[in-house]
Kinemage of the C-alpha trace (Angstrom):
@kinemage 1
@onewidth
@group {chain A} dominant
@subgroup {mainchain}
@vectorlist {calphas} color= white
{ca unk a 1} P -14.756 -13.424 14.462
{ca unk a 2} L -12.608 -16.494 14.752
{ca unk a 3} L -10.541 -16.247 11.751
{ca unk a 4} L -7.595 -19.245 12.901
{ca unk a 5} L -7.692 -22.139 11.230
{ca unk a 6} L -7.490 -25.993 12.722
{ca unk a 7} L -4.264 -26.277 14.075
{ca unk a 8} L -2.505 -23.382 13.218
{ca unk a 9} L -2.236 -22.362 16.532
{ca unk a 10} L -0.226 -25.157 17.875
{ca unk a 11} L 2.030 -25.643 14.984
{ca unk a 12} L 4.075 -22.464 16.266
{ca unk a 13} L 7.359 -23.466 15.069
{ca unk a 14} L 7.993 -21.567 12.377
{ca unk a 15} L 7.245 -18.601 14.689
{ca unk a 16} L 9.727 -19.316 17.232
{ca unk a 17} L 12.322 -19.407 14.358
{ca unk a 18} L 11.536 -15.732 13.415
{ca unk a 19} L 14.018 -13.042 13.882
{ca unk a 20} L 13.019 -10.499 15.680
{ca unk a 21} L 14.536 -6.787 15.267
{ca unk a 22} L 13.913 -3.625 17.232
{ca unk a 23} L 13.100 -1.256 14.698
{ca unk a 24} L 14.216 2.165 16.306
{ca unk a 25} L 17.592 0.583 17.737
{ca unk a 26} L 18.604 -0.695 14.263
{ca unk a 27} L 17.693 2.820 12.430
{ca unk a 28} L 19.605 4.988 15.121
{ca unk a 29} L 22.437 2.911 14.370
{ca unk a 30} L 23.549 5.410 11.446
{ca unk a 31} L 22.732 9.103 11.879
{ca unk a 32} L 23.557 9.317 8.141
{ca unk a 33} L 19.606 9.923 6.474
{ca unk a 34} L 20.617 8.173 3.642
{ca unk a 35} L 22.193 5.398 5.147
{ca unk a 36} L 18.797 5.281 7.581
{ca unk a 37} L 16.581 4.974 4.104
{ca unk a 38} L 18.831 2.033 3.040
{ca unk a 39} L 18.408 0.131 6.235
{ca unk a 40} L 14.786 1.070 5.947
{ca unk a 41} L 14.574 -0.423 2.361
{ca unk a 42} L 17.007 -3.484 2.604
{ca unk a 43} L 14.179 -4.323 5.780
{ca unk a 44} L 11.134 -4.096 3.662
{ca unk a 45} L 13.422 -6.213 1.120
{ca unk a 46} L 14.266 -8.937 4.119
{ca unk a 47} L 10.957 -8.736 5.593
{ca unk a 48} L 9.150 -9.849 2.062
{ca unk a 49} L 10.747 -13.431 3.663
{ca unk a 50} L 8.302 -13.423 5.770
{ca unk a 51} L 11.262 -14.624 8.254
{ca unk a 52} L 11.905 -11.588 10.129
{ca unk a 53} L 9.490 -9.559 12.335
{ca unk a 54} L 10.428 -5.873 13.733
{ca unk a 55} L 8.653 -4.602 16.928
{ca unk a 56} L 7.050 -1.512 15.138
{ca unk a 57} L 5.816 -2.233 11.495
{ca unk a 58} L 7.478 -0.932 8.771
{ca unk a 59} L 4.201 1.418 7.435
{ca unk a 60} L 1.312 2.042 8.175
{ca unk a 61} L -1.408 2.781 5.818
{ca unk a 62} L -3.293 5.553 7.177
{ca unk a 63} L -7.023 6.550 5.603
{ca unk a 64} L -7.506 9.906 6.076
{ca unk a 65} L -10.664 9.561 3.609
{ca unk a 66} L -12.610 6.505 3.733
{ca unk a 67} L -14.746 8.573 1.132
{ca unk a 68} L -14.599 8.520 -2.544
{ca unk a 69} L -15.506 10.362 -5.083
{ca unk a 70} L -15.442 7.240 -7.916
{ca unk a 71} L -18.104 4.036 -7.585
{ca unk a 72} L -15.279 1.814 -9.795
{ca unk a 73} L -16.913 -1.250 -11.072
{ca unk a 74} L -14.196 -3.535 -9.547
{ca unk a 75} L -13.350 -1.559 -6.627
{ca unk a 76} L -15.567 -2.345 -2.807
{ca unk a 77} L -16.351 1.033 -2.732
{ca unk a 78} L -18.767 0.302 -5.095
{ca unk a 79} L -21.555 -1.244 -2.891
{ca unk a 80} L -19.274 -3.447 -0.723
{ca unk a 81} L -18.366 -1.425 2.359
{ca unk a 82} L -20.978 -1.633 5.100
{ca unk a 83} L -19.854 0.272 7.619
{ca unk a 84} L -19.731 4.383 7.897
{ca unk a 85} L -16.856 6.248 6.344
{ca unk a 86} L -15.735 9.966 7.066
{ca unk a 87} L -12.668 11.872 7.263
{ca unk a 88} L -9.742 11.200 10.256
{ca unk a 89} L -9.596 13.126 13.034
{ca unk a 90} L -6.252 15.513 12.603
{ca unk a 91} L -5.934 15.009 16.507
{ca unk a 92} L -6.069 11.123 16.249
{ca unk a 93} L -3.510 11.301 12.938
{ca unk a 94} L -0.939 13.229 14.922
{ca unk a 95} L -1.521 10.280 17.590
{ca unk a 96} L -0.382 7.241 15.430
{ca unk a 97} L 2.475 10.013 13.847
{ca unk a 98} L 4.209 10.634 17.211
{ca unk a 99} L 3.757 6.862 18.447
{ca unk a 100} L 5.625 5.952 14.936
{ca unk a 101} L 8.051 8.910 14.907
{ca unk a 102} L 9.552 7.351 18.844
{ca unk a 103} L 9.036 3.622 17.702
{ca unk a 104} L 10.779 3.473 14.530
{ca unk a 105} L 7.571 3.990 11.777
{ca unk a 106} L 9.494 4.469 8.494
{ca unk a 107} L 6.660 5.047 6.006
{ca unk a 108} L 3.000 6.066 5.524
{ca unk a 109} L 1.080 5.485 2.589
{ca unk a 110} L -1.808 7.685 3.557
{ca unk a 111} L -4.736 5.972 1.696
{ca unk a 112} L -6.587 3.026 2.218
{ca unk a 113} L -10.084 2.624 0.751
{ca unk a 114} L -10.953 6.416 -0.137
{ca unk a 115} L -9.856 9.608 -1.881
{ca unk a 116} L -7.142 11.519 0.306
{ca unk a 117} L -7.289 14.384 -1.439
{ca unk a 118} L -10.816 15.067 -0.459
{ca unk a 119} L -9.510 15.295 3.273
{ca unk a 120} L -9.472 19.447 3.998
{ca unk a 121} L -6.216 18.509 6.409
{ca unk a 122} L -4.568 16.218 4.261
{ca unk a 123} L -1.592 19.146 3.602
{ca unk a 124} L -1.371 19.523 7.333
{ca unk a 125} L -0.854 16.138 8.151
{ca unk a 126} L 1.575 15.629 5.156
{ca unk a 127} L 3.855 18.303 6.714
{ca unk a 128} L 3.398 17.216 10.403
{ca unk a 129} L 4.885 13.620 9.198
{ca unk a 130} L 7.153 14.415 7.462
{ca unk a 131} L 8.442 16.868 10.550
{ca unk a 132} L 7.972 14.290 13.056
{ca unk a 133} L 10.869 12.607 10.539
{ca unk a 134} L 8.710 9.959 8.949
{ca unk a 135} L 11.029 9.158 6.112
{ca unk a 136} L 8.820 7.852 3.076
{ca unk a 137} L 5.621 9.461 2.640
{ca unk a 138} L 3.394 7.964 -0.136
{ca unk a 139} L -0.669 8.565 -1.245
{ca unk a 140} L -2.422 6.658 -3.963
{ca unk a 141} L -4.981 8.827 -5.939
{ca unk a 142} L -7.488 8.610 -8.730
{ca unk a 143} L -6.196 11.861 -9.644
{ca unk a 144} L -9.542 13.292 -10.469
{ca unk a 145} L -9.117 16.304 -8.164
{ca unk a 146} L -5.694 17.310 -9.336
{ca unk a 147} L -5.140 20.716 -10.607
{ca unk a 148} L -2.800 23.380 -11.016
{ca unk a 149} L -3.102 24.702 -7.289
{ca unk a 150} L -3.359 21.023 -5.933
{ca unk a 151} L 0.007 20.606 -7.717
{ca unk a 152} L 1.669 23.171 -6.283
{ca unk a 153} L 0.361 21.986 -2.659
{ca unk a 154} L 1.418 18.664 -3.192
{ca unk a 155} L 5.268 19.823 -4.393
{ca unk a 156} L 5.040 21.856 -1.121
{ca unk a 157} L 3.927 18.974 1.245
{ca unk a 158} L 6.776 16.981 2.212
{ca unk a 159} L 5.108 13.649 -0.049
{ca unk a 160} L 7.581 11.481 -1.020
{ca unk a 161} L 5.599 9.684 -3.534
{ca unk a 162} L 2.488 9.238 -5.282
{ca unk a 163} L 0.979 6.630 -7.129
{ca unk a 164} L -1.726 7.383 -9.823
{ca unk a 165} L -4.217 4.163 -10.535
{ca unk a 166} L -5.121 5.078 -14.344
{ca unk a 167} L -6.812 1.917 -16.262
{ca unk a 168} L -10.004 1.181 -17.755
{ca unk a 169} L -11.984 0.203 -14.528
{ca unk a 170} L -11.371 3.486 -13.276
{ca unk a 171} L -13.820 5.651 -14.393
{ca unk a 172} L -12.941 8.765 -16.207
{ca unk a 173} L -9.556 7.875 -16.316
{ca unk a 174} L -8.373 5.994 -18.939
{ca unk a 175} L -8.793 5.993 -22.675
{ca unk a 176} L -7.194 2.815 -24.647
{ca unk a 177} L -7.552 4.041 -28.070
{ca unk a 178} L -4.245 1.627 -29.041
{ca unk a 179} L -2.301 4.824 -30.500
{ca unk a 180} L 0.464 6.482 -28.082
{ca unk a 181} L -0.505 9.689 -27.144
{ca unk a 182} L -3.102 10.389 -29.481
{ca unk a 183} L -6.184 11.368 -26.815
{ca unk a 184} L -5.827 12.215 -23.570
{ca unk a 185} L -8.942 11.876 -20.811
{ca unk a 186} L -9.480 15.395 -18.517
{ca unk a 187} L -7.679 12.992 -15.410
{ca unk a 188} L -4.456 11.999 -18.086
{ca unk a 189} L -4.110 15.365 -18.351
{ca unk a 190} L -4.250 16.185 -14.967
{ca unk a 191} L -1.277 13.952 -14.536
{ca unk a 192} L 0.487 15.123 -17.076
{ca unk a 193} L 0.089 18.338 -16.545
{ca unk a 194} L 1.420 17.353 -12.705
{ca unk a 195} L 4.692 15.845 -14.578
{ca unk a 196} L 5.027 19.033 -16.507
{ca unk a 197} L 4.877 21.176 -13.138
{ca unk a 198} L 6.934 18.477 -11.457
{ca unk a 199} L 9.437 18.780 -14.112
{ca unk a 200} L 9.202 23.208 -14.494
{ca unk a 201} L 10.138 23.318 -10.396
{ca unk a 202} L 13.036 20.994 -10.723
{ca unk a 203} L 11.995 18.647 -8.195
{ca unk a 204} L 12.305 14.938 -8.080
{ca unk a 205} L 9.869 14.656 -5.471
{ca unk a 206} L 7.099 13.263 -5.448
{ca unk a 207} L 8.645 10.303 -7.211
{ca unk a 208} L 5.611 9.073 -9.614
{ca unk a 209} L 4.097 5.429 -10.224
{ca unk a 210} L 1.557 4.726 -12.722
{ca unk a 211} L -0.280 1.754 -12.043
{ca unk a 212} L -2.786 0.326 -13.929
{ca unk a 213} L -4.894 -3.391 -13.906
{ca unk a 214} L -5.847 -5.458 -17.474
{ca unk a 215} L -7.818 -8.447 -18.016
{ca unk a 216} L -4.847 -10.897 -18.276
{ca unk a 217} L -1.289 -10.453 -17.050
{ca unk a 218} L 0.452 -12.701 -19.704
{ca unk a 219} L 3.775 -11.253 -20.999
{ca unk a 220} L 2.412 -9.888 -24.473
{ca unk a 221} L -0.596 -8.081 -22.607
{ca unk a 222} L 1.917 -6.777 -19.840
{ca unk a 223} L 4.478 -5.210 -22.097
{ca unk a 224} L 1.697 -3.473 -23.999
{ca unk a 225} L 0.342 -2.026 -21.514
{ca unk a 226} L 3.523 -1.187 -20.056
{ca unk a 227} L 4.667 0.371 -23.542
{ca unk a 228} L 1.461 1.885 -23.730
{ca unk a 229} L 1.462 3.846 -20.218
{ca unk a 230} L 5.029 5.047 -20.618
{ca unk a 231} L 4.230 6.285 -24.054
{ca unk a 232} L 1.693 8.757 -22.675
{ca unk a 233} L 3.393 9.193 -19.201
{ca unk a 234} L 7.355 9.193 -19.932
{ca unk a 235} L 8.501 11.542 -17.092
{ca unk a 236} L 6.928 8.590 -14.605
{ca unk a 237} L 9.458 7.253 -12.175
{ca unk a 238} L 7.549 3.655 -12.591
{ca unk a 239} L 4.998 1.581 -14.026
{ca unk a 240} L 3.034 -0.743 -12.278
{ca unk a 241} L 0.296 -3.252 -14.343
{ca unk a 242} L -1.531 -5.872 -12.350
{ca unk a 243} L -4.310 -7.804 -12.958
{ca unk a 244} L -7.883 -6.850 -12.597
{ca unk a 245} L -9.306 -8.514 -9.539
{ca unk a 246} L -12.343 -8.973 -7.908
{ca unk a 247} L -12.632 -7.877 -4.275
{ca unk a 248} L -15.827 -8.865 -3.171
{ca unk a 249} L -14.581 -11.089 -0.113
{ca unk a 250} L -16.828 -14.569 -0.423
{ca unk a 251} L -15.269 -14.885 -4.105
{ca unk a 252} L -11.912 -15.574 -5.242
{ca unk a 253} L -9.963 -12.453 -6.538
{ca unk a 254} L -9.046 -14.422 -9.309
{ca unk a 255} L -10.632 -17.038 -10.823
{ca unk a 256} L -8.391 -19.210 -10.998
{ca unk a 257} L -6.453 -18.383 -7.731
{ca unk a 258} L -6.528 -21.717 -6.623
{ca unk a 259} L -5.982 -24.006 -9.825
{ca unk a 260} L -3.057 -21.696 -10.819
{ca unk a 261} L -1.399 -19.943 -7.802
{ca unk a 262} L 0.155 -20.580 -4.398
{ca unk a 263} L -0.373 -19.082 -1.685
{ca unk a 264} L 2.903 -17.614 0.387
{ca unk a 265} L 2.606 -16.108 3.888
{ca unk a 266} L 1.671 -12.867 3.258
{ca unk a 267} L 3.695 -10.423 3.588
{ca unk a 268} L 1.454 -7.591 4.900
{ca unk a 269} L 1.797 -9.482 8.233
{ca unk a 270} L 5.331 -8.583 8.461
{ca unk a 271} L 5.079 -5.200 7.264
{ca unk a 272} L 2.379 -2.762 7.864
{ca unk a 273} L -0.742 -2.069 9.233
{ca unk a 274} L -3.806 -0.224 7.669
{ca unk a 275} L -5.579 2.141 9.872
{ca unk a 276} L -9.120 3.213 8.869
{ca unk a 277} L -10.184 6.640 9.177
{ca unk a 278} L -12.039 5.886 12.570
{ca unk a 279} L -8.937 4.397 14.151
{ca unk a 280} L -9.837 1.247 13.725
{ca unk a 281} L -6.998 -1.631 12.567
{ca unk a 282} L -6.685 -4.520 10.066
{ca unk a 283} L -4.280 -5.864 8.179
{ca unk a 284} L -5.088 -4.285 4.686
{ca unk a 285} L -7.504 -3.007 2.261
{ca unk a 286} L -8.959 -6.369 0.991
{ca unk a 287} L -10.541 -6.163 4.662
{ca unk a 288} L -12.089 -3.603 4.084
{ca unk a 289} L -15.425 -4.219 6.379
{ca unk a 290} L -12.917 -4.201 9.368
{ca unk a 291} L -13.646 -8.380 10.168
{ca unk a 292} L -10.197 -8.862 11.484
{ca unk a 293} L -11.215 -5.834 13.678
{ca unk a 294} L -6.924 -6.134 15.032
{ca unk a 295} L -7.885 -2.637 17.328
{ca unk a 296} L -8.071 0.690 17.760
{ca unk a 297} L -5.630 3.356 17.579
{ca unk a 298} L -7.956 5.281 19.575
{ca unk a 299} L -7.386 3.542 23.165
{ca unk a 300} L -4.543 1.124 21.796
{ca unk a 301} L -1.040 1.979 20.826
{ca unk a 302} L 0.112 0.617 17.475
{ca unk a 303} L 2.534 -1.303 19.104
{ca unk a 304} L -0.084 -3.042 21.080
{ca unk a 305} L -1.973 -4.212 18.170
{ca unk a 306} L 1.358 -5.089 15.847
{ca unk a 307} L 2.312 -7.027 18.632
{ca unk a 308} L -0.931 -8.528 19.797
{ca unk a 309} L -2.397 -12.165 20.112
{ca unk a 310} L -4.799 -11.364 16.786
{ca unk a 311} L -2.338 -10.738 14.181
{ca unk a 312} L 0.460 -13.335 15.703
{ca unk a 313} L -2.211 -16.119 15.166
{ca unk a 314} L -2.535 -14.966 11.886
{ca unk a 315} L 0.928 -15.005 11.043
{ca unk a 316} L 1.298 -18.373 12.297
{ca unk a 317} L -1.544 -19.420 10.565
{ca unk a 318} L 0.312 -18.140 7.429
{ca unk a 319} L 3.536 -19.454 8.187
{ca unk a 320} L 2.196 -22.948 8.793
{ca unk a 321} L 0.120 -23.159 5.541
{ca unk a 322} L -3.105 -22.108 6.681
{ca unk a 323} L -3.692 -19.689 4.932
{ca unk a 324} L -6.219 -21.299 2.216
{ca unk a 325} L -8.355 -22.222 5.401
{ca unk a 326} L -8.813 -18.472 6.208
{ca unk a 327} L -11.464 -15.974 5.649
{ca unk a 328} L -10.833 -13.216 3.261
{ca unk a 329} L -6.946 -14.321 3.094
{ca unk a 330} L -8.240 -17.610 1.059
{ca unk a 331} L -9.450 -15.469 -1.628
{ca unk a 332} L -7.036 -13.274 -1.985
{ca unk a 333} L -4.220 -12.943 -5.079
{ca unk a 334} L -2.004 -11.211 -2.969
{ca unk a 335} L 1.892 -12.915 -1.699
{ca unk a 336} L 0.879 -15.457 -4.051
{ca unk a 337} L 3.026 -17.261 -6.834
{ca unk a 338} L 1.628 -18.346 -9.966
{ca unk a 339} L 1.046 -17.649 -14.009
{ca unk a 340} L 3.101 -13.929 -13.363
{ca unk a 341} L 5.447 -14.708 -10.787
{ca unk a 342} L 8.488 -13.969 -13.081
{ca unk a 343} L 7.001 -10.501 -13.790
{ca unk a 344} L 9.903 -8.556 -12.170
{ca unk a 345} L 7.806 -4.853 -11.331
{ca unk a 346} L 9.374 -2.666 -9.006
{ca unk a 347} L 7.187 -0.722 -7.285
{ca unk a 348} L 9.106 1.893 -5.403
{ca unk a 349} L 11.137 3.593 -7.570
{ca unk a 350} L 14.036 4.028 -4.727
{ca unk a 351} L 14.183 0.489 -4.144
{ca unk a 352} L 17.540 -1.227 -3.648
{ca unk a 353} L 18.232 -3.990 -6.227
{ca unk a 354} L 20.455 -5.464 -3.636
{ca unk a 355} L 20.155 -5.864 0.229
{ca unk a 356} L 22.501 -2.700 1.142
{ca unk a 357} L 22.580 -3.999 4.930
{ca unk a 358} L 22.207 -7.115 6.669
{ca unk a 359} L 20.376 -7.546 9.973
């Protein structure tokens, strides 16, 4: 698929203005972990710039699942995906681990488009990260499968953080009755009774986000929500509202993404990769029928691909506003500025407010 636009490729210039960083030089510069998380962090911070570009991405998001156990009416596994999904080969995780551990790889979020939790390895390959040093270790979840023993496991696995998606579009999850508190559904209290656990061990980790998507992010709708989420969650590290978008990729996410946003370079470009279950590589989730088809971490290193001709001519497509022109990118909401720009949401609770260290 030819997904350049007219031009883009020749207008390099804001390419050869990048910085460029070697990611496992910089980190090894402190032996100090905590100092090694701040460098880590004030990069992800730098890197949002779009200005910067390491040798090694930042994180990659790894599906261990491309199966779910939800059909969400807004989500693409409900009808979109074409292609086969499965389960990740433990063999080929521990691949892309040890190529990240040597090359710098700071964090995995180990979801893409499925339910981890229904992987039967997804404990072993939390632990195996984490030992191979991999310093923030995330998973999104529906949290339908939590339970008592899956809360102990997950306490036990080394998992940095996890991020619960609880709203109205996720079925079974979610009950808005406009009272705090007053009914909980069985997946609520799943979570909560997680907190509770969370809270009876002593631990601080996982950290927890709660994110959830409305209609309309305008400021009255936001901070009821928000209110609303931390009123039945209040032992959650953060809160996370977006908007409810569509992700069917010949339609806008929004519908009014191009009367009422801008489009920025994204910043996915500069910071990850996602890596389906297969081993095949793209850039994120909204691609989620593989079209950018970046590789395979199969018969390709990571560093290959984060490095290769594909995604460059997509980030200087991006960089020299070309983005609108593009497939999939054109219609999506995300590195975008527009009606909730000024929303400040922090998404990782251990985020520095500040740029701790300079490159």
């Amino acid at each position: 698929m030819d997904w350049t636009c007219d031009g883009c490729y020749k207008a390099n210039q804001r390419m050869k203005e990048l910085r460029h960083l070697k990611l496992a030089d910089y980190l090894s510069e402190s032996k100090d972990r905590q100092e090694r998380f701040a460098r880590y962090r004030s990069l992800w911070r730098q890197t949002e710039s779009c200005d910067l570009l390491t040798d090694y991405p930042l994180q990659l998001d790894i599906e261990l699942s491309g199966l779910c156990n939800l059909r969400c009416e807004h989500c693409f596994q409900n009808g979109l995906i074409t292609g086969k999904l499965g389960f990740m080969d433990v063999a080929l995780f521990r691949k892309i681990i040890d190529e990240g551990a040597v090359n710098g790889l700071c964090a995995i979020k180990l979801q893409v488009r499925g339910e981890s939790f229904l992987h039967p390895n997804w404990f072993e390959c939390c632990r195996y990260a984490k030992a191979a040093g991999i310093m923030d270790i995330q998973i999104t979840t529906n949290a339908t499968l939590l339970d008592y023993d899956l809360g102990l496991q997950i306490l036990d696995s080394g998992l940095d953080g996890i991020i619960f998606s609880v709203d109205d579009h996720h079925q079974e999850t979610w009950q808005n009755s406009g009272k705090p508190g007053d009914y909980y559904t069985q997946t609520e209290r799943n979570i909560q009774q997680f907190l509770e656990l969370r809270r009876k061990m002593g631990s601080s980790r996982p950290w927890v986000r709660i994110q959830s998507a409305i209609a309309e992010l305008d400021d009255d709708s936001y901070k009821k929500t928000r209110e609303y989420i931390i009123s039945k969650f209040p032992d959650a590290d953060a809160v996370l509202v977006n908007r409810i978008h569509n992700f069917d990729n010949e339609c806008d996410s929004y519908p009014d993404l191009h009367s009422s946003y801008r489009f920025l370079p994204c910043v996915y470009l500069f910071q990850r990769l996602a890596v389906f279950w297969d081993g095949s590589v793209t850039v994120c989730c909204v691609d989620y029928n593989n079209e950018f088809a970046l590789g395979n971490a199969n018969v390709q290193s990571i560093r290959e691909i984060w490095l290769g001709g594909k995604i460059q001519s997509m980030r200087d497509c991006h960089l020299n506003d070309g983005r609108a022109d593009m497939h999939i990118c054109k219609h999506c909401h995300l590195s975008t500025q527009g009606a909730h720009w000024n929303i400040n949401q922090i998404a990782h609770p251990l985020s520095p407010s500040v740029d701790v260290v300079k490159t």
